[in-house]
Structure formats: C-alpha cells, structure tokens
MDAnalysis code that builds the backbone (N, CA, C; Angstrom):
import MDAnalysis as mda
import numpy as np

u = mda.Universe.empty(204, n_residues=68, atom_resindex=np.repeat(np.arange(68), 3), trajectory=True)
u.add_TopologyAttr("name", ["N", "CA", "C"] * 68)
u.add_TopologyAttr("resid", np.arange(1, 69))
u.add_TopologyAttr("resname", ["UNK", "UNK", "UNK", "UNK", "UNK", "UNK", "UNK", "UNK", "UNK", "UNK", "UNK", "UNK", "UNK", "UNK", "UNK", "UNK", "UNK", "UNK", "UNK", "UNK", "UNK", "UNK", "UNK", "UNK", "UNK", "UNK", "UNK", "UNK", "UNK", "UNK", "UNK", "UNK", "UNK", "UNK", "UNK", "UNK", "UNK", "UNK", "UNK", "UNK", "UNK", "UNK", "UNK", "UNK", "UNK", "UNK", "UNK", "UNK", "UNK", "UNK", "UNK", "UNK", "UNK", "UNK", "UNK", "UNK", "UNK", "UNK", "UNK", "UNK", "UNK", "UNK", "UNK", "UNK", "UNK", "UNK", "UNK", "UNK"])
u.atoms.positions = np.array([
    [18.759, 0.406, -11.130],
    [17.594, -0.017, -10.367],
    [17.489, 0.822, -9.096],
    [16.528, 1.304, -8.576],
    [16.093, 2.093, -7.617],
    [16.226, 1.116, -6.457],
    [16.559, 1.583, -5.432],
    [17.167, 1.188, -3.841],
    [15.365, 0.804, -3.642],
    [14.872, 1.541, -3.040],
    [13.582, 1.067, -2.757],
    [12.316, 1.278, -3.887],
    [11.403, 0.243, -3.496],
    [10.221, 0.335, -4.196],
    [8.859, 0.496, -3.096],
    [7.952, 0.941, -3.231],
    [6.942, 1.218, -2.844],
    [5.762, 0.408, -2.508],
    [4.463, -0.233, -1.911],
    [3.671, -1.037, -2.474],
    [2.292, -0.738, -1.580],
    [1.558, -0.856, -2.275],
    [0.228, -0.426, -0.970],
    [-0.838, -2.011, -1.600],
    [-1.009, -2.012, -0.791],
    [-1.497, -3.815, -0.562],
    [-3.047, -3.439, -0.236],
    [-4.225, -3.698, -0.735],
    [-5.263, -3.378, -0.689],
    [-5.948, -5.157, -0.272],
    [-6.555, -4.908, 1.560],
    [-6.882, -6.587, 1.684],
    [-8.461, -6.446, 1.431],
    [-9.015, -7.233, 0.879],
    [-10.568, -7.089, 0.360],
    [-11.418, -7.593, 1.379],
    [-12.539, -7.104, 1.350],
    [-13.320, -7.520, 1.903],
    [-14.185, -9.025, 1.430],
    [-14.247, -9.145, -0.176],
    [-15.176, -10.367, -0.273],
    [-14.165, -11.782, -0.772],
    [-12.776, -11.638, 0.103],
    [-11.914, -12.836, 0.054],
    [-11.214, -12.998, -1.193],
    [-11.095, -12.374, -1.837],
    [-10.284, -12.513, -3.399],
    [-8.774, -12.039, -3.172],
    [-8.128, -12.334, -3.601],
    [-6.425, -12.081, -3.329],
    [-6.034, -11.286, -3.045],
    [-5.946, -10.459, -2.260],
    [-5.542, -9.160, -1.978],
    [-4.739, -7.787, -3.719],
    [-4.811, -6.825, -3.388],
    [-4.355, -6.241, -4.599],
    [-3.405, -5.337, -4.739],
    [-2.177, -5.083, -5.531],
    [-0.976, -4.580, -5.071],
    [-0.748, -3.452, -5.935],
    [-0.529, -2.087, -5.550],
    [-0.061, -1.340, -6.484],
    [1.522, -1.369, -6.003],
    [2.775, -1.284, -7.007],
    [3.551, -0.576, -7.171],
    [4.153, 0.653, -7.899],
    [5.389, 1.479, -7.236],
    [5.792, 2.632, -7.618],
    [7.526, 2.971, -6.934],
    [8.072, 3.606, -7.434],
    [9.461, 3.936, -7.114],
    [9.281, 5.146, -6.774],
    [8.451, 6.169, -6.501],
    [8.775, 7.252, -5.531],
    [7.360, 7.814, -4.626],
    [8.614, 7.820, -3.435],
    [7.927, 7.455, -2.267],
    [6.229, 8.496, -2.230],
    [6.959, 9.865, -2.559],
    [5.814, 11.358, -2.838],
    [4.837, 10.575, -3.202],
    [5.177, 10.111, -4.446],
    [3.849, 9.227, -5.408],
    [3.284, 8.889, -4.968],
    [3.730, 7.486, -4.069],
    [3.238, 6.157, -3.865],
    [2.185, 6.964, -2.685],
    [2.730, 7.751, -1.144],
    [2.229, 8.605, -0.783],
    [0.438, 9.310, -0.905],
    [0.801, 9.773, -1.711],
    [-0.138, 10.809, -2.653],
    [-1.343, 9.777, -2.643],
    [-0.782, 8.857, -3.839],
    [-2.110, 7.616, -4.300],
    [-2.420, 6.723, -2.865],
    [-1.545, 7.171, -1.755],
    [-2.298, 5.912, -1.035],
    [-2.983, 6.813, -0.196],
    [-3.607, 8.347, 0.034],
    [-4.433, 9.165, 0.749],
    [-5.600, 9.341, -0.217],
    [-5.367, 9.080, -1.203],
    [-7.194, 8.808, -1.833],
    [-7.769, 8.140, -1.512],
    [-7.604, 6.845, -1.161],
    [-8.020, 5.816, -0.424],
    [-8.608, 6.000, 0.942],
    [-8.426, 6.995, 1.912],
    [-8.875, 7.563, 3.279],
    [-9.818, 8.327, 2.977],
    [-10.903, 7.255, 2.456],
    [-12.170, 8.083, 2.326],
    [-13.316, 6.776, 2.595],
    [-14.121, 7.207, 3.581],
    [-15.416, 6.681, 3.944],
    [-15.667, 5.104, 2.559],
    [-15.619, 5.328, 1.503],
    [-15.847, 4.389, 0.137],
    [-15.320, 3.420, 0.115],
    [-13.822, 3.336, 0.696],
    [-12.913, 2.321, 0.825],
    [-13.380, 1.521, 1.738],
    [-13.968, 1.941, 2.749],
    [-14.450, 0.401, 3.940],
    [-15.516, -0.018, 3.078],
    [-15.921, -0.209, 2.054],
    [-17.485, -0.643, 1.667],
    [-16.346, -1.904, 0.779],
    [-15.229, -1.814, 0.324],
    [-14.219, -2.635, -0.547],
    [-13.520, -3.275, 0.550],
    [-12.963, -3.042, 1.286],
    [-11.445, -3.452, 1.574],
    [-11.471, -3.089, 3.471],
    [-10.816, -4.537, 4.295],
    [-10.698, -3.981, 5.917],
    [-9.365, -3.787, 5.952],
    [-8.163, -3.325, 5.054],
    [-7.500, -2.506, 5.403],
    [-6.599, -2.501, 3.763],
    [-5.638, -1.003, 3.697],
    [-5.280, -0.564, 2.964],
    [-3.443, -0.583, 3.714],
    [-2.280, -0.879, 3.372],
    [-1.515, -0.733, 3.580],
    [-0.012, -0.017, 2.961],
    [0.787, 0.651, 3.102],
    [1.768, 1.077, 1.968],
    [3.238, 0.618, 2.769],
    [3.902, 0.347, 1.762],
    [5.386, -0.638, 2.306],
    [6.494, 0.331, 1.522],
    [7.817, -0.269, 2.278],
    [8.555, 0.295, 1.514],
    [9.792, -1.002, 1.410],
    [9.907, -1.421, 0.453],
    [10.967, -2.565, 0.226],
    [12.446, -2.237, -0.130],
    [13.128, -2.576, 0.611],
    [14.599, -1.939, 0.349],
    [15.197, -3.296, -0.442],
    [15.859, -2.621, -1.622],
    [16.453, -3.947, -2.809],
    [17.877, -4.374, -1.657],
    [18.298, -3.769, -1.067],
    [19.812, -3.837, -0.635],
    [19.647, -4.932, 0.330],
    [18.785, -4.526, 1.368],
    [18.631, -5.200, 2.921],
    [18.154, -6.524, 2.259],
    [16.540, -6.327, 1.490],
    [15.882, -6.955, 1.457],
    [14.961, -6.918, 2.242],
    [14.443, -5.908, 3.077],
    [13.297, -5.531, 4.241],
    [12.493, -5.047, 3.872],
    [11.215, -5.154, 4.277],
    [10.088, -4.813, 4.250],
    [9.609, -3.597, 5.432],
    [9.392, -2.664, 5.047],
    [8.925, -1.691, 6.625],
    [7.658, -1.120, 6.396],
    [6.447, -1.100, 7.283],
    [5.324, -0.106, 7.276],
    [5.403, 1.009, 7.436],
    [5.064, 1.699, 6.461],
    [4.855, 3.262, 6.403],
    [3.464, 3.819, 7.043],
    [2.452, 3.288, 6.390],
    [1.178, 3.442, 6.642],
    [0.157, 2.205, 6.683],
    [-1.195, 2.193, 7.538],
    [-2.201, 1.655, 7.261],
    [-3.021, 2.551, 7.982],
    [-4.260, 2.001, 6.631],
    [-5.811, 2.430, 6.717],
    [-6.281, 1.046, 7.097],
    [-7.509, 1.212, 8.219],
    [-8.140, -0.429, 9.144],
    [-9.034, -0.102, 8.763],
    [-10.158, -0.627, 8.428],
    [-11.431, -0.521, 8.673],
    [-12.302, -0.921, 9.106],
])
C-alpha cells in the first residue's frame, strides 16, 4: 500500500455533496488538478482543493486550492 494518497475535493456550487477524485501519485494528481484553473470551473464549483493523506500519521495536509 502506498504511504500517501492524493485527493482533490471539488465544493459545488448548486449544494450537492461535494466530489472527490483520488490517485497515488502526487505528478498525477498535480497535473489533473491544473485543468481545473480555468475561467469554466467558477461557473461549477467555489473552490477546488488537492490533499495529501499520509496512511502512517494519518494527516491530512493542503497542497493546493483554487477559490472562486
């Protein structure tokens, strides 16, 4: 099992559960969460976030957010 996992948390704009991608490498997770930094995304979502969860600690840390 991989030490950390990845997660970018997408919070919506019209109140529906928020939406979660996961991934185990970080480049990846990365990559897919800068498509999202585009003008299109505030018309969906007031913010976009990416995490990094450590299996060991058990912590949660912010890498990134997009606000809108």
């Amino acid at each position: 099992m991989e030490r950390y996992t990845y997660e970018i948390t997408f919070t919506r704009l019209d109140g529906q559960p928020d939406e979660t991608q996961q991934y185990t490498d970080e480049g990846f997770a990365r990559e897919c969460f800068r498509l999202f930094d585009e003008p299109d995304s505030a018309e969906l979502y007031s913010r976009i976030r990416l995490t990094r969860h450590d299996w060991e600690t058990g912590t949660d840390e912010v890498l990134e957010t997009l606000e809108f």
